[in-house]
C-alpha positions as a Python dict, from the first residue, in 0.01 Angstrom:
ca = {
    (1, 'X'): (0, 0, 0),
    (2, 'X'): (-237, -80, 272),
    (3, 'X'): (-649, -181, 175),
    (4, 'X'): (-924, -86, 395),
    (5, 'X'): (-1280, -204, 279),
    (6, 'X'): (-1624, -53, 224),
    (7, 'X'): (-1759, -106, 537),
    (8, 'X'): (-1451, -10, 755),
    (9, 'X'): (-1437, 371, 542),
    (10, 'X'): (-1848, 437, 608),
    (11, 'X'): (-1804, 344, 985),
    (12, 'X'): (-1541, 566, 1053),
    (13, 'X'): (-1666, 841, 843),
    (14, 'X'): (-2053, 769, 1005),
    (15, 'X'): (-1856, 751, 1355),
    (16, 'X'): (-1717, 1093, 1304),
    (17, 'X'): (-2113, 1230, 1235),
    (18, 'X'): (-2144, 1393, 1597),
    (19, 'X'): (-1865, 1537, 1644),
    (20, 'X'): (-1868, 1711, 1305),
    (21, 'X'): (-2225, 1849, 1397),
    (22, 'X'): (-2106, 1995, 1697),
    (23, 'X'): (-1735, 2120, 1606),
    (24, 'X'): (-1893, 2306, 1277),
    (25, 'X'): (-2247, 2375, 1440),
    (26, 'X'): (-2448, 2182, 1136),
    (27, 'X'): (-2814, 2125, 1085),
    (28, 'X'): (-2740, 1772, 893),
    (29, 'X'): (-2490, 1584, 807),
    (30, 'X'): (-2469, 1221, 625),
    (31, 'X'): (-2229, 1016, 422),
    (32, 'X'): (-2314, 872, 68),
    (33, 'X'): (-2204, 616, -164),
    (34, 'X'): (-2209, 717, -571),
    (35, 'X'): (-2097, 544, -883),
    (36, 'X'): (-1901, 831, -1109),
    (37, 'X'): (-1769, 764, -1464),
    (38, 'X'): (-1555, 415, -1570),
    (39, 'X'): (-1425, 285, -1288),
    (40, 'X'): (-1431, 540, -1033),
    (41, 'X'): (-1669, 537, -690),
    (42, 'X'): (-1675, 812, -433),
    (43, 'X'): (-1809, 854, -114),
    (44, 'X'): (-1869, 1188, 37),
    (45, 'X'): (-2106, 1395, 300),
    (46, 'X'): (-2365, 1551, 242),
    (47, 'X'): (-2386, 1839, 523),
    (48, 'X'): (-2644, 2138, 544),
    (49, 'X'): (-2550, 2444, 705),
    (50, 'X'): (-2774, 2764, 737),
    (51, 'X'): (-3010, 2630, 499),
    (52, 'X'): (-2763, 2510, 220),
    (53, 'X'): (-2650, 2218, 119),
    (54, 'X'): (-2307, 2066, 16),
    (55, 'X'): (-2175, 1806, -85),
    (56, 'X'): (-1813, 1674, -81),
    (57, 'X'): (-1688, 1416, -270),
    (58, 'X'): (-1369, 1137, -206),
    (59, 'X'): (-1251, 895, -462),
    (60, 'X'): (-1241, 544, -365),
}
């Protein structure tokens, strides 16, 4: 199984930003970092569309 570190995930999900905006017409998007239970760490968007706001988590 192949690694790919911190840094390399948030720059591809950051570089992916603009197009996301445009393809699903969103008012923000941004990518976060958070600390869950144990041992487990996600990282995730955080987009708002129409006025709501979601967020979507990934385990790491």
């Amino acid at each position: 199984m192949d690694f790919i570190s911190r840094e390399a995930i948030i720059r591809e999900m950051t570089e992916s930003l603009p197009s996301m905006i445009d393809q699903y017409e969103l008012e923000d998007i941004a990518v976060f970092e958070e600390e869950g239970e144990d041992d487990r760490y996600y990282f995730g968007f955080t987009i708002r569309k129409n006025g709501d706001v979601y967020m979507i988590h990934q385990p790491f």
